[in-house]
Residue, then its C-alpha position, 0 to 999 in steps of 0.5 A: x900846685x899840680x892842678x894849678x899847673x895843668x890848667x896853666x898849660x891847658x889855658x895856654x895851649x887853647x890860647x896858642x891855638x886861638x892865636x894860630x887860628x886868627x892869621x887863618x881866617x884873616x888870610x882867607x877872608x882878605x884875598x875874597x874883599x881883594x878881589x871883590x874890588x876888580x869886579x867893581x872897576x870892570x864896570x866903569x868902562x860901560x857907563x864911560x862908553x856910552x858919551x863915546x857913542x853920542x860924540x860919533x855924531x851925524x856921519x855919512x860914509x861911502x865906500x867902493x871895493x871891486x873884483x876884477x877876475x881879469x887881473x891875476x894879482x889885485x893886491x899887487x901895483x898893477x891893476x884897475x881904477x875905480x872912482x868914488x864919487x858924491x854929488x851935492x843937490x846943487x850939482x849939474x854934472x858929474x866930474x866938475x868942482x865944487x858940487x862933485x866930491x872926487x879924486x880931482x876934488x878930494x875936499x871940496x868947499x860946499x859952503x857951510x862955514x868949517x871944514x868937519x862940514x865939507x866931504x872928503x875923499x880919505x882913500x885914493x886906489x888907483x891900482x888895484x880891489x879898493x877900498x876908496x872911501x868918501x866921509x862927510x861929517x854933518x850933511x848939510x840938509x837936502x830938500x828936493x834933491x839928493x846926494x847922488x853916489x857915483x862908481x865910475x870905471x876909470x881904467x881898466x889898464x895898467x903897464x903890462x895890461x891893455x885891458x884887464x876887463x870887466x870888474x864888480x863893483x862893490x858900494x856901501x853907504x854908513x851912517x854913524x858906521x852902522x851899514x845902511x845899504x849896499x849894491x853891487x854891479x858888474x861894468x866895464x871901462x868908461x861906466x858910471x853906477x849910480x847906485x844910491x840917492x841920499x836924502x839928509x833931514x834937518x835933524x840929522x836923519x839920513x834916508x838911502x835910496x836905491x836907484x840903480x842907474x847904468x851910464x855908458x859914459x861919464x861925460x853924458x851921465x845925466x844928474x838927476x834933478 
């Protein structure tokens, strides 16, 4: 009866401990499938972007910045104005509606039915560094003439300043947000800075030119045919 009891005891005991060992390895092994499972779903967000980067679509962007060394405080309600402007193949002159996308003409009707066709002035500055910013959503296509990107001094002036001098101005084209070209040039009140030409494919392929071009004034800037 002794022995019988012994064995009792000790079946039991290796019994208890088998019992006590389970909870161990169950607590251990669950908390690795938990987090097992975030990795999986970290990956997701990868296969989702990529439809986000074809809905971005053919855009064309242009902007303009500027440093004027003259005005002491740029970021303040005073200083220098910089025009921003894009012309359609079809313009014959800087500054008239409808073919010159400007502050006069923010949101032109360049003919091609809905608005995500037409260019628009997003950004205005008329005081300061920048940035002013022109986007044109699907281009229509050009064939022997380009759009032509125009940085004209308007001001160099304000309410406590005559004249704050010269600035450098800073253009950049983008496509699909990706920078394609940019140029910078020193000018002075009353110049237009023709930087770029843009030439805009069928397919959606848009082509930047760098031409370069200094006009002393605005109103005998000549538009390239």
């Amino acid at each position: 009866e002794e022995s019988s009891e012994e064995v009792t005891e000790e079946v039991t005991e290796e019994t208890i401990e088998e019992i006590n060992e389970d909870p161990e390895t169950i607590v251990e092994e669950d908390p690795e499938v938990i987090e097992e499972d975030p990795e999986v779903i970290e990956e997701e967000p990868e296969v989702i972007e990529d439809p986000e980067v074809t809905d971005i679509g053919n855009r064309l962007r242009v902007t303009v910045m500027w440093d004027t060394p003259g005005d002491p405080d740029q970021l303040d309600n005073e200083g220098t104005d910089m025009d921003l402007h894009l012309l359609h193949p079809e313009a014959t002159r800087w500054s008239q509606s409808p073919w010159d996308c400007y502050f006069a003409n923010p949101q032109p009707d360049w003919g091609v039915s809905g608005h995500e066709h037409d260019p628009s002035l997003d950004i205005d500055d008329v005081n300061g560094a920048g940035p002013e910013s022109i986007s044109y959503h699907n281009p229509e296509p050009t064939t022997d003439r380009p759009y032509q990107v125009g940085v004209h001094y308007y001001s160099a002036g304000g309410l406590f300043a005559a004249d704050y001098g010269s600035s450098t101005v800073t253009v950049s084209v983008y496509i699909d947000e990706v920078l394609v070209e940019s140029a910078s040039r020193e000018i002075v009140q009353g110049q237009l800075f023709v930087p770029f030409e843009i030439m805009w494919s069928e397919d959606g392929v848009g082509t930047v030119i760098s031409v370069d071009r200094l006009y002393e004034d605005l109103e005998v800037a000549e538009v390239i045919a």
